[in-house]
Backbone bond lengths (Angstrom), bond angles and torsions (degrees), N, CA, C in turn:
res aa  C-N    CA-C-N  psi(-1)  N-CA   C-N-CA  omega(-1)  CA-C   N-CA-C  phi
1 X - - - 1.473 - - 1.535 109.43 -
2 X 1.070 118.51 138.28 1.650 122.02 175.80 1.166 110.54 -82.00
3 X 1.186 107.35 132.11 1.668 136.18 139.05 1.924 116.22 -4.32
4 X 1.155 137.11 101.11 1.375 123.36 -177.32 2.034 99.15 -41.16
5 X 1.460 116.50 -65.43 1.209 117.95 166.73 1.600 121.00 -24.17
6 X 1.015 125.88 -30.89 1.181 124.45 165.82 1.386 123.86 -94.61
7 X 0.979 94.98 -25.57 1.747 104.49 170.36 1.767 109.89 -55.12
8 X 1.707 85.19 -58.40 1.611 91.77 174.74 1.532 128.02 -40.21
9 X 1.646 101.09 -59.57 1.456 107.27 176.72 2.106 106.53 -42.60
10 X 1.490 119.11 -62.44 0.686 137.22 152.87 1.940 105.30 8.80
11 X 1.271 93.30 -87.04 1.611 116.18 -174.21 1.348 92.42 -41.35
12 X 1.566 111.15 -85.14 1.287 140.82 -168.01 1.970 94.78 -32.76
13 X 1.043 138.27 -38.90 1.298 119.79 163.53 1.456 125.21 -104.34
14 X 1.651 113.55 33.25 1.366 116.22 143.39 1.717 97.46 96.67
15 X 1.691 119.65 20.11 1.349 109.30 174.07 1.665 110.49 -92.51
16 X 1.155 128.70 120.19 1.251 145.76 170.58 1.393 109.34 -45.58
17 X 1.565 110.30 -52.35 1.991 103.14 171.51 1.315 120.13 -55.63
18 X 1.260 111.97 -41.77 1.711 117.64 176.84 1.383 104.34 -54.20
19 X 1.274 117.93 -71.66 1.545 107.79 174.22 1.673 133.14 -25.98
20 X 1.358 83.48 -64.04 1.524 90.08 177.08 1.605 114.81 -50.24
21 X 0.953 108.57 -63.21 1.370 128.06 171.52 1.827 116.74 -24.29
22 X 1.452 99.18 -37.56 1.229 116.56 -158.08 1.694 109.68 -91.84
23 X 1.599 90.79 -46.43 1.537 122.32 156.78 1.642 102.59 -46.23
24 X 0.813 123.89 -98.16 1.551 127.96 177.78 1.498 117.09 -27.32
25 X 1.227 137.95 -26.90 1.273 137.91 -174.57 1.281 104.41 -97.29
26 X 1.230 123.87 -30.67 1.687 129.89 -179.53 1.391 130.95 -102.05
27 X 1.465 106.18 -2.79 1.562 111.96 -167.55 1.373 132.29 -63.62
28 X 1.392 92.21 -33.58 1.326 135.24 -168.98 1.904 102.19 -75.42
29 X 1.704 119.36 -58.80 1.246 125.68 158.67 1.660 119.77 -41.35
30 X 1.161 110.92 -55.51 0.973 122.34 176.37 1.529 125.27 -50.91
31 X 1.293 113.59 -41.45 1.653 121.14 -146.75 1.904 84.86 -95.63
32 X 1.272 110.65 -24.47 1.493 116.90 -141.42 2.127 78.39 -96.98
33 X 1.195 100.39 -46.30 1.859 98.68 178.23 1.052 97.06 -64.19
34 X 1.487 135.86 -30.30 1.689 114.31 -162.29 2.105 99.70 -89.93
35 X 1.277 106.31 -33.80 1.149 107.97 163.96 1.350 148.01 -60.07
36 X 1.654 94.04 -23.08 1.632 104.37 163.61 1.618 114.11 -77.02
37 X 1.225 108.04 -13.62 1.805 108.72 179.05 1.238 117.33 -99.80
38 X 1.771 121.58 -20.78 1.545 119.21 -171.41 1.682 96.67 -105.72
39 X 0.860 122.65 -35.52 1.751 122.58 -174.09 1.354 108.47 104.85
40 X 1.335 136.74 -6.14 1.750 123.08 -117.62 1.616 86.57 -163.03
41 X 1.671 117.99 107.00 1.181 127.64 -169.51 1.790 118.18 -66.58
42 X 1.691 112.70 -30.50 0.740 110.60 -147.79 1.887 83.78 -100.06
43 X 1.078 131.01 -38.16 1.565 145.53 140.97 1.634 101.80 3.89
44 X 1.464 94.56 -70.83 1.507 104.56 -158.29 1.494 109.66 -73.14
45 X 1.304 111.48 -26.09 1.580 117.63 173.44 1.485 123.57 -54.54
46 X 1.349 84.17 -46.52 1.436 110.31 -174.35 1.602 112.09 -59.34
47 X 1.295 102.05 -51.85 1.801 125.90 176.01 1.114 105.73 -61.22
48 X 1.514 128.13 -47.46 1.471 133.81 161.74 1.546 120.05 -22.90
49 X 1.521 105.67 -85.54 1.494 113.89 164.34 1.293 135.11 -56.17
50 X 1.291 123.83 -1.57 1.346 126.99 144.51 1.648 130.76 -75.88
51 X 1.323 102.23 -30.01 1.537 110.84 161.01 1.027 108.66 -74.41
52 X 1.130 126.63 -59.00 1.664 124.88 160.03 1.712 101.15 -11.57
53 X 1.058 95.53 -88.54 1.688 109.20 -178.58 1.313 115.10 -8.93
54 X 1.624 93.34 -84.82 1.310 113.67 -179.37 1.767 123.20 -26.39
55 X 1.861 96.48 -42.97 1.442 107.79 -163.59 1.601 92.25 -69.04
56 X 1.233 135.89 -41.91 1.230 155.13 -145.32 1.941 91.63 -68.47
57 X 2.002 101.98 -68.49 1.328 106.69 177.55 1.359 127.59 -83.89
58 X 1.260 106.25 5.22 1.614 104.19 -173.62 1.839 107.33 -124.78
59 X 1.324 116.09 4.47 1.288 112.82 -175.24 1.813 105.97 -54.33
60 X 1.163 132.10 -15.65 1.788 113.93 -173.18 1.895 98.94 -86.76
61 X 1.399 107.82 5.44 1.778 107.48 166.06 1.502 111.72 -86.55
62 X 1.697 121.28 -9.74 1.099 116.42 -169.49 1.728 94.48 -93.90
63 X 1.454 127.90 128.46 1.680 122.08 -178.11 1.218 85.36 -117.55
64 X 0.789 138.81 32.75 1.794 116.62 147.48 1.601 112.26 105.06
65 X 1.199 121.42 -5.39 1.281 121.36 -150.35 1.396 111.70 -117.55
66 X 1.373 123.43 122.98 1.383 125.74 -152.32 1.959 106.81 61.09
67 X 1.462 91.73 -178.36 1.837 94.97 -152.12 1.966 103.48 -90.81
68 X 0.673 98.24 109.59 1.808 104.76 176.58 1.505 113.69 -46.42
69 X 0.926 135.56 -20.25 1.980 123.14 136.49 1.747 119.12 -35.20
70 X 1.487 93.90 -46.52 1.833 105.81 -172.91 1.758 108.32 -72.93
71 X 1.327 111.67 -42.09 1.593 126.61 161.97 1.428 108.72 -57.60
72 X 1.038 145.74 -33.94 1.511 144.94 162.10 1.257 107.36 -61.78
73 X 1.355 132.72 -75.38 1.273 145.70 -178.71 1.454 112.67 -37.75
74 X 1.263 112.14 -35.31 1.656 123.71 164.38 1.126 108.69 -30.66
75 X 1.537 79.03 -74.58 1.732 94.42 -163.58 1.418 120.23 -52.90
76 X 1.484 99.01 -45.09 1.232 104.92 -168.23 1.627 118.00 -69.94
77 X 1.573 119.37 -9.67 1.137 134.61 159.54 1.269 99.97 -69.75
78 X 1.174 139.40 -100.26 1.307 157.67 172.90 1.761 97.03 9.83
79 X 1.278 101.46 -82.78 1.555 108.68 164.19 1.357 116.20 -23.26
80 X 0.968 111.43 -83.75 1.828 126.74 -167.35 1.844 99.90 -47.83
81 X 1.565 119.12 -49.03 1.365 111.60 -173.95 1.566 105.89 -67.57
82 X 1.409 129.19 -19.40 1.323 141.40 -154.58 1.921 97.58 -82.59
83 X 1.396 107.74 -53.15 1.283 140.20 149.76 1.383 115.65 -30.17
84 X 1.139 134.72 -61.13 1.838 156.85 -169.76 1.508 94.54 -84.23
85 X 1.370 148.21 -40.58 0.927 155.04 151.42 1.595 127.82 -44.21
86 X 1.242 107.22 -52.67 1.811 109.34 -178.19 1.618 93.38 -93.52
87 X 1.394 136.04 -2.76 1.478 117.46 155.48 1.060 124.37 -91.22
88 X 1.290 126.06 -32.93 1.333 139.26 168.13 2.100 106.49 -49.63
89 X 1.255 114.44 -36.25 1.119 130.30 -174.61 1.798 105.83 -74.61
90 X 1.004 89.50 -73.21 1.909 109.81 173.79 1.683 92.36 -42.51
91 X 1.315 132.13 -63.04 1.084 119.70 -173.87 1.708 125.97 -53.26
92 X 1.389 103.03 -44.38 1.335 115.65 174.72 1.903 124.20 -75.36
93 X 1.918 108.29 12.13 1.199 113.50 -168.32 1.889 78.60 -92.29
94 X 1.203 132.48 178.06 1.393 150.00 172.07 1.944 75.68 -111.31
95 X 1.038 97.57 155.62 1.917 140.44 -177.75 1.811 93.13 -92.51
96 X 1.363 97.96 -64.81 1.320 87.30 -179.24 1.488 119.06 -139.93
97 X 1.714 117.15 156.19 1.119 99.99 -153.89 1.370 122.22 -71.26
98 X 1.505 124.44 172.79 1.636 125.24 -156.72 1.739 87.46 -93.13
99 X 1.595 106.02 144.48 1.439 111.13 176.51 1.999 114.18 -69.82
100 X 1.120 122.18 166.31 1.807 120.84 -143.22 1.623 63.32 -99.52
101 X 1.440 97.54 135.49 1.524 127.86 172.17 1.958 96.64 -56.09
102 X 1.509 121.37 -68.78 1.307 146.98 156.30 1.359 119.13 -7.15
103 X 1.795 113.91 -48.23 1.388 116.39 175.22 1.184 116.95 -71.44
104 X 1.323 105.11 93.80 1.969 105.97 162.87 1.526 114.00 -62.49
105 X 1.140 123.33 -20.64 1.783 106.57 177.01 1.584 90.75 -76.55
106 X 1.149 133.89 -19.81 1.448 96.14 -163.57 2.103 102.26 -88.83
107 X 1.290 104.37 146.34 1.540 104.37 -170.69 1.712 103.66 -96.78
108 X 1.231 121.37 129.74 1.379 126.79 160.34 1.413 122.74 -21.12
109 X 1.451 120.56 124.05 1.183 109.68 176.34 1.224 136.82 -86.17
110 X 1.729 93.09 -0.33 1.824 123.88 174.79 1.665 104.05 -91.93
111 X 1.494 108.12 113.98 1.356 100.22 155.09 1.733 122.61 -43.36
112 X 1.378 132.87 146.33 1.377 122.98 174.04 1.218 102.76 -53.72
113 X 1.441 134.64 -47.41 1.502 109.59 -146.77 1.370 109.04 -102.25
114 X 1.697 110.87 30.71 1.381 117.91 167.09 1.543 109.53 -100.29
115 X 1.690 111.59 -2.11 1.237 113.95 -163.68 1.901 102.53 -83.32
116 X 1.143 112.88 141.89 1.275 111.69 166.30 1.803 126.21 -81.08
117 X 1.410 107.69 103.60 1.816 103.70 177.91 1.582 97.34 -30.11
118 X 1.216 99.75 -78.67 1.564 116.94 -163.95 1.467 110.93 -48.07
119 X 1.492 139.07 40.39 1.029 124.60 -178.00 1.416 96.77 -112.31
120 X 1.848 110.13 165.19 1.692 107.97 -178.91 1.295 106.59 -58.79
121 X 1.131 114.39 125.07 1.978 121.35 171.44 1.583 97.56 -82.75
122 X 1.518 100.09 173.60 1.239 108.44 -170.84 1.532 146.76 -40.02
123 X 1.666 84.06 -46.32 1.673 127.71 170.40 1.088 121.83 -51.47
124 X 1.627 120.87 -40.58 1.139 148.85 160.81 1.870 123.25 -62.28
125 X 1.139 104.25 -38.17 1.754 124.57 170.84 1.032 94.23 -83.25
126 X 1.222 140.69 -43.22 1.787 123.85 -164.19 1.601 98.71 -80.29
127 X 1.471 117.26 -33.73 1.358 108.30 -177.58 1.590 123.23 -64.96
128 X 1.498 97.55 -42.10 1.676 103.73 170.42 1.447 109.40 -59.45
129 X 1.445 123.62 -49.27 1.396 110.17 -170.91 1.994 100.74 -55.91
130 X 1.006 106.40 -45.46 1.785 104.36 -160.28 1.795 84.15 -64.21
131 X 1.091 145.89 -43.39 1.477 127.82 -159.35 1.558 101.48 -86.55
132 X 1.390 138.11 -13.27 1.307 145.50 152.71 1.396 119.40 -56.26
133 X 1.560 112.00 -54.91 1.730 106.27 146.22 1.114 148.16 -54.11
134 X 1.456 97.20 -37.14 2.066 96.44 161.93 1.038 126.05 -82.53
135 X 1.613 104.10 3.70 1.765 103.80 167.77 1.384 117.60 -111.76
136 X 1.593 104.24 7.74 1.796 109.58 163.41 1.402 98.16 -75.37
137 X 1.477 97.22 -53.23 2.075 93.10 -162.44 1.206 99.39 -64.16
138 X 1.431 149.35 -71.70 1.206 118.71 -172.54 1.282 145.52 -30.14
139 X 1.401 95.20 -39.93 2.109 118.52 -171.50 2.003 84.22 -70.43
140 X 1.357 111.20 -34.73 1.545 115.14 -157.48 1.605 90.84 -89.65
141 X 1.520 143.23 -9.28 0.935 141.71 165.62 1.741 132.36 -92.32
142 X 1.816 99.91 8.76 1.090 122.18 174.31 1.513 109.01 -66.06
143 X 1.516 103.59 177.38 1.725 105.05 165.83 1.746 92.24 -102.35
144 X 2.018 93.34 136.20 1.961 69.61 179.84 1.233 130.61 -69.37
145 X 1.455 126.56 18.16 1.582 132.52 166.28 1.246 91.07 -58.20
146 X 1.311 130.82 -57.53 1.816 119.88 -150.55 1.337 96.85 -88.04
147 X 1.646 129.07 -29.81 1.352 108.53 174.14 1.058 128.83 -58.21
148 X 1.638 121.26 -36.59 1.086 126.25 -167.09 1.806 114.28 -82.51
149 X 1.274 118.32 -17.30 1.389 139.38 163.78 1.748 102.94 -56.69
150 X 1.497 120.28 -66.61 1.646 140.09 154.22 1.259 104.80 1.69
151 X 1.729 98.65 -77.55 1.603 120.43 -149.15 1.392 94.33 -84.67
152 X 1.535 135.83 -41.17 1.430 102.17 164.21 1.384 142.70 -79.44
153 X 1.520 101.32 0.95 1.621 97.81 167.00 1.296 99.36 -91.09
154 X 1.350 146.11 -51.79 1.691 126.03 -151.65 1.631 103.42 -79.96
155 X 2.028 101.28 -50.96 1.354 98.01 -175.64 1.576 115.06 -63.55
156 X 1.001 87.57 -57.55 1.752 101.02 -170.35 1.628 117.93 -75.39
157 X 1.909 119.11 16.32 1.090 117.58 -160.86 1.313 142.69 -13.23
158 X 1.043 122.62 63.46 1.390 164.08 168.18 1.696 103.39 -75.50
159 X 2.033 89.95 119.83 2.085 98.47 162.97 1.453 111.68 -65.04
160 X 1.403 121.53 -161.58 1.089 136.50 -169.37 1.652 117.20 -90.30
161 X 1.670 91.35 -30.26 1.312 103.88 172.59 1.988 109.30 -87.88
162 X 0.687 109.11 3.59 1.277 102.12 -174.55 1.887 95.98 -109.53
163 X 1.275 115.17 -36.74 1.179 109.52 163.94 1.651 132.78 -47.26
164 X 1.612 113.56 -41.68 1.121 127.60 -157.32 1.457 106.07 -99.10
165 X 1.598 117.42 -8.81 1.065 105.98 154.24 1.384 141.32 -96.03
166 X 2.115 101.96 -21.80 1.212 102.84 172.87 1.755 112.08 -69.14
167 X 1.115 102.14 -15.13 1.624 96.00 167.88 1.177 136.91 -124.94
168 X 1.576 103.66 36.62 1.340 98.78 173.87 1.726 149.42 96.91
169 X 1.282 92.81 -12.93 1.354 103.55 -147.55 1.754 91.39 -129.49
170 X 1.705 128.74 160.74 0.885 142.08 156.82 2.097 125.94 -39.47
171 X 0.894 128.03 119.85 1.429 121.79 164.77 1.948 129.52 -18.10
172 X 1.587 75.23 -46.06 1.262 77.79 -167.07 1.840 113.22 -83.64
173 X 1.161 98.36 -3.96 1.640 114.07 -176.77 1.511 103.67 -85.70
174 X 1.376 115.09 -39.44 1.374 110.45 -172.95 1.457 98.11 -73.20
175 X 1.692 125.75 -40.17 1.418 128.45 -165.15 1.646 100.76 -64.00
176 X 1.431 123.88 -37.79 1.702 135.20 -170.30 1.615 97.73 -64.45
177 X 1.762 114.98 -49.24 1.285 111.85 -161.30 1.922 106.84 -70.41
178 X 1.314 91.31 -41.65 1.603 94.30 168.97 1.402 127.03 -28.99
179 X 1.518 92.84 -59.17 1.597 109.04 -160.76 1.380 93.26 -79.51
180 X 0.843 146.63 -28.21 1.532 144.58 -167.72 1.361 117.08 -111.84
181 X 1.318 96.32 11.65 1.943 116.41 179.91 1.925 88.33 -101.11
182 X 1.335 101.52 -44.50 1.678 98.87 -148.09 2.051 98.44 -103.56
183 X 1.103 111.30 -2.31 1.394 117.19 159.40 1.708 117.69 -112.23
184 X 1.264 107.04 13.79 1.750 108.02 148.05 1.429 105.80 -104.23
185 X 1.795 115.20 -16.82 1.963 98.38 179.94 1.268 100.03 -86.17
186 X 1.722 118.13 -12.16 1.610 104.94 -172.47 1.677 103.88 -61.79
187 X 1.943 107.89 -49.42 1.038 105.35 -150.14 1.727 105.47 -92.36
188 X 1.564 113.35 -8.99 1.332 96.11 169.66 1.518 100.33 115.74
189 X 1.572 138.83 -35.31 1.290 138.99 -136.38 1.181 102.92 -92.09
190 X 1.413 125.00 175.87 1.832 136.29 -143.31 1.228 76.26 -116.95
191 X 1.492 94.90 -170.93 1.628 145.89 -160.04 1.527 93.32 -63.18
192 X 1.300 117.95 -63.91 1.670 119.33 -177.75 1.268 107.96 -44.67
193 X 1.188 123.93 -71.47 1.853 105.08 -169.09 1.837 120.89 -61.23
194 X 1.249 108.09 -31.97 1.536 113.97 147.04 1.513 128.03 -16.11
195 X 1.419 86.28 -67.81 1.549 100.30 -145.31 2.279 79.30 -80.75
196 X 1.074 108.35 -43.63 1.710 103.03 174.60 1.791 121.87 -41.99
197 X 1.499 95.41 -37.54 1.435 99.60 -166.25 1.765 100.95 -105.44
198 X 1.313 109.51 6.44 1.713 100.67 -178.10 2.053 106.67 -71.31
């Protein structure tokens, strides 16, 4: 039986058995990681065969280095958060546009006494939006080693071990980048202390 590594090479010069081959041994890993992050069977299938794809057209990006299961899993992360991202987005667009706060002819479509006193007033919305922005720039002032460590534990809720293999790297590196990912968002600080403690 071959070597996934050889399989790869395989791909990488355009043999159809290797693929398949490769396809068949991994599908199952694959479909089941993309499924633990989307919820949604038919989602993950779908996401499946595009990594598929990818592996198919993009195998001369794989150089050999670290294990070509973990180079799949990339992707197939990569994918799936890429995915979790433009729905999360689409969801948060309004369908249609919101009526102009400004227009007094137009009449509420809430009776008043359906309105809740106790709801966040304005003051309160403007504050969340501004603390939602200072927690882009920070997360956006990471090195993307630690972001990408971030986004697969919260987004992609993913253990430590599941981290360190889709990318490659030792346990204890993903556990270092963590901690030093999520005590520069506590404290707020730039690129310089980052780049000291990466």
């Amino acid at each position: 039986m071959r070597s996934d590594e050889e399989l790869m090479r395989g791909i990488r010069d355009g043999d159809e058995g290797a693929f398949q081959e490769f396809h068949r041994r991994h599908k199952g890993l694959v479909t089941g990681r993309i499924l633990g992050m989307v919820r949604d069977e038919a989602v993950a299938k779908d996401l499946a065969q595009e990594v598929f794809l990818r592996v198919w057209q993009r195998a001369g990006q794989w150089k050999g280095k670290g294990k070509a299961k973990g180079w799949v899993l990339r992707i197939a992360t990569n994918l799936t958060l890429n995915h979790l991202r433009l729905v999360r987005r689409l969801r948060e667009q309004p369908l249609e546009p919101l009526p102009d706060p400004l227009d007094e002819d137009e009449e509420p479509d809430v009776p008043s006494w359906m309105i809740d006193a106790s709801a966040v007033g304005p003051d309160a919305v403007l504050q969340q939006m501004e603390e939602r922005d200072l927690l882009k720039k920070r997360i956006d002032a990471l090195s993307e080693e630690k972001r990408e460590v971030l986004r697969l534990v919260h987004e992609a809720e993913m253990d430590v071990d599941e981290v360190a293999e889709t990318l490659g790297i030792p346990k204890g590196t993903v556990k270092s980048r963590m901690h030093y990912g999520m005590k520069q968002l506590a404290r707020g600080s730039g690129r310089q202390t980052d780049q000291q403690e990466s």
